[in-house]
C-alpha positions, 0 to 999 in steps of 0.5 A: 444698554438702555436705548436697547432695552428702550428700543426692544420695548417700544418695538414690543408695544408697537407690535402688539398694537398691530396685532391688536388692531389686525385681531379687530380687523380680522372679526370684523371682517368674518362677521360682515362676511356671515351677515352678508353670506348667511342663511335667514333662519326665516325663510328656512322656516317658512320652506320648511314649514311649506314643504312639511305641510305639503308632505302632511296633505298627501294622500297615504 
């Protein structure tokens, strides 16, 4: 009963590691996702900015 008890433990510990390792992966892998497909909040503002200027210049 003890090299059971044994093996379900060391089965339990060596899951949890790969659960642990698979959760860094998988961050890792969302926030090298948004760094590379994300939208520079700069140039937003300069666009915006742009077309509000161009939007205030216009004769009413």
């Amino acid at each position: 009963m003890g090299r059971f008890v044994a093996r379900v433990g060391t089965a339990l510990r060596d899951a949890s590691a790969v659960s642990v390792n698979a959760a860094t992966a998988h961050v890792s892998a969302v926030e090298a996702q948004r760094s590379h497909a994300g939208v520079s909040l700069e140039e937003e503002n300069v666009s915006l900015l742009t077309h509000q200027h161009a939007y205030q210049g216009r004769p009413e």
